[in-house]
C-alpha positions as CSV (number, residue, x, y, z in Angstrom):
1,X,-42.4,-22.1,57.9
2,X,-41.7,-24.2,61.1
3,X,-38.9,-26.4,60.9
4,X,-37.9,-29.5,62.9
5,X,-34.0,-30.4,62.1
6,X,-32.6,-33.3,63.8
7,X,-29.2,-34.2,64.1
8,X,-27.5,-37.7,64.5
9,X,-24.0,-38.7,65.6
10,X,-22.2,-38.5,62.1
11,X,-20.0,-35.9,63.7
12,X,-17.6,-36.0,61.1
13,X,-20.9,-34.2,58.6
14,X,-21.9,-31.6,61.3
15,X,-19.3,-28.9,59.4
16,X,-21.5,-29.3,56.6
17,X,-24.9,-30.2,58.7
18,X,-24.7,-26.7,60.9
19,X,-24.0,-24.8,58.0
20,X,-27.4,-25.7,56.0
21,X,-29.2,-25.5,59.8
22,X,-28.1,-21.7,60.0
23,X,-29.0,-21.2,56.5
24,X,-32.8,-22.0,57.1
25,X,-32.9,-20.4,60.2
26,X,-32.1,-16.9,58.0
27,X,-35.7,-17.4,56.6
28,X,-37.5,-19.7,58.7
29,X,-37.7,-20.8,62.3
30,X,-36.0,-24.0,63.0
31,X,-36.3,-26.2,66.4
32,X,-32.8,-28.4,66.6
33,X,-33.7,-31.8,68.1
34,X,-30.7,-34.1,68.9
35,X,-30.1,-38.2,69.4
36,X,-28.9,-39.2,72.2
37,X,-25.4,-39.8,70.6
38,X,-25.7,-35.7,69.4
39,X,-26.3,-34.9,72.7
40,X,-23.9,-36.6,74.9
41,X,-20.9,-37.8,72.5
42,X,-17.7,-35.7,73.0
43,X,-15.2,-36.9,69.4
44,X,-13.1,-35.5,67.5
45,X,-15.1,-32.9,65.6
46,X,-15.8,-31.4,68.6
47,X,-17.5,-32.0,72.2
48,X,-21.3,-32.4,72.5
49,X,-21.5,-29.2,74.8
50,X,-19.7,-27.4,71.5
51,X,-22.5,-29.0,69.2
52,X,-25.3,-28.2,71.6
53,X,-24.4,-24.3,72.2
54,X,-23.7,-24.1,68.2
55,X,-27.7,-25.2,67.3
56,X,-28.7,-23.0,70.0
57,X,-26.9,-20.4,69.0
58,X,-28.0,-20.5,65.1
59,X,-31.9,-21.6,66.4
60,X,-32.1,-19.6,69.2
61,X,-33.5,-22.2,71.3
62,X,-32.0,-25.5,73.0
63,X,-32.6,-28.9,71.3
64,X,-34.9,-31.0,71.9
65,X,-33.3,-34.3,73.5
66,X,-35.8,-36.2,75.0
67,X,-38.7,-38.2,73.8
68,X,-40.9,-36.5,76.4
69,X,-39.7,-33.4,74.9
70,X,-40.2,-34.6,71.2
71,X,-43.8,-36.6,71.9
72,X,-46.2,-33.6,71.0
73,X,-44.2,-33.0,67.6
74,X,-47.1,-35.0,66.0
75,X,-50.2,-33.7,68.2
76,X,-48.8,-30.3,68.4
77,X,-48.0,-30.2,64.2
78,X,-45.2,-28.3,65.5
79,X,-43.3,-28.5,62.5
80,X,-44.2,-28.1,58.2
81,X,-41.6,-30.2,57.2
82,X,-38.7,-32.4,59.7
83,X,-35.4,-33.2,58.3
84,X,-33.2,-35.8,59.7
85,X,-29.4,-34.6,58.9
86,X,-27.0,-36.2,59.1
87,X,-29.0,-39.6,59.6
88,X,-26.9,-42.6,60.4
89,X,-27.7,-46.1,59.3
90,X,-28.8,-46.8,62.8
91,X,-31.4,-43.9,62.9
92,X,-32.3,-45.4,59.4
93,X,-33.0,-48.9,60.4
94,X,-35.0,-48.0,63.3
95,X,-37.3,-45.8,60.7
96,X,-37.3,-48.4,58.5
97,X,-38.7,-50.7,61.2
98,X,-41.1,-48.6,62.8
99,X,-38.6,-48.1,66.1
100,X,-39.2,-44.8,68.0
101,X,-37.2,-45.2,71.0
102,X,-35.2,-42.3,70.7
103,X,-35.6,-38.8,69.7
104,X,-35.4,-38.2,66.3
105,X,-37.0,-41.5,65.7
106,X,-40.1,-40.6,67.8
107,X,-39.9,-37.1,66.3
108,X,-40.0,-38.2,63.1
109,X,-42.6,-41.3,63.8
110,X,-45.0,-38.2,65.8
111,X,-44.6,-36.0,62.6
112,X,-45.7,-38.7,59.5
113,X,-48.9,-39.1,61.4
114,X,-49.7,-35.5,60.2
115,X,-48.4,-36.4,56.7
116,X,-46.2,-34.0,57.0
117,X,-42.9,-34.4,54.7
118,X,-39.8,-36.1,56.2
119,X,-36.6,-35.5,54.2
120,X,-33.3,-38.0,55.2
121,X,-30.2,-37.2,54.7
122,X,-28.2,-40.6,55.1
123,X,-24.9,-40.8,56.4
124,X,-23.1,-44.0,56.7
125,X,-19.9,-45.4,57.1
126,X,-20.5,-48.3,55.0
127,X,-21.1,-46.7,52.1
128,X,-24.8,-47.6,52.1
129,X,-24.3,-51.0,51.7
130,X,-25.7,-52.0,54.7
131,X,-28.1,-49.4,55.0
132,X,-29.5,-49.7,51.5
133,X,-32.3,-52.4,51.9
134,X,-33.9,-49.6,54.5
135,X,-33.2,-46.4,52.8
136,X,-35.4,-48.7,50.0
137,X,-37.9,-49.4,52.4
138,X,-38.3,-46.2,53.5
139,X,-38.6,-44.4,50.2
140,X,-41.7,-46.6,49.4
141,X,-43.2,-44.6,52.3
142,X,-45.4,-41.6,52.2
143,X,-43.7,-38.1,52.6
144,X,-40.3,-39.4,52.9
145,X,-37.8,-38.0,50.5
């Protein structure tokens, strides 16, 4: 199975995000795709350099981090299934709304046009307050879970 897995800037979930990445790389092949944030945010849970040679290292190939780079996802059908982990709220509202100016969002916009399944892993500061009118929106859609 073929396996997109993006990652957004919830740094603070990546100890728990990695871990399930390297688990389905065991039995699958899995291309790590990263935001901008993913890519280029140094924090406290570690530097982006640190975060990009870790999904390298489980995948064996450097994410994907530009939307040139991410544009044939959906006439390619380079990946069975694309999960978004960890997802912020602003990754969220930009599916919710149809935006795909960024990776993952253009990833995951080039993927659903194959209906292909999208699985979103939210992860919010705001306890999904905010985000909860789009994680709605979005679960009326077709293959997202």
């Amino acid at each position: 199975m073929e396996i997109g897995f993006a990652v957004c800037g919830s740094f603070c979930t990546y100890s728990i995000v990695f871990p399930v990445m390297e688990q389905l790389s065991r039995e699958h092949h899995v291309t790590p795709i990263f935001s901008d944030a993913a890519y280029s945010v140094d924090s406290r849970f570690g530097t982006a350099r640190e975060h990009i040679v870790m999904a390298e290292t489980i995948c064996g190939t450097p994410p994907l981090h530009t939307l040139a780079q991410v544009e044939p996802v959906g006439p390619k059908k380079l990946f069975d299934i694309l999960i978004i982990a960890p997802c912020t709220g602003n990754t969220l509202a930009k599916l919710a709304h149809s935006i795909a100016d960024t990776p993952v969002t253009m990833a995951a916009k080039s993927h659903l046009r194959n209906g292909r399944p999208l699985v979103i892993a939210p992860s919010t500061n705001d306890g999904l307050t905010a985000s909860l009118r789009n994680l709605g929106e979005l679960s009326m859609r077709k293959n997202v879970y």
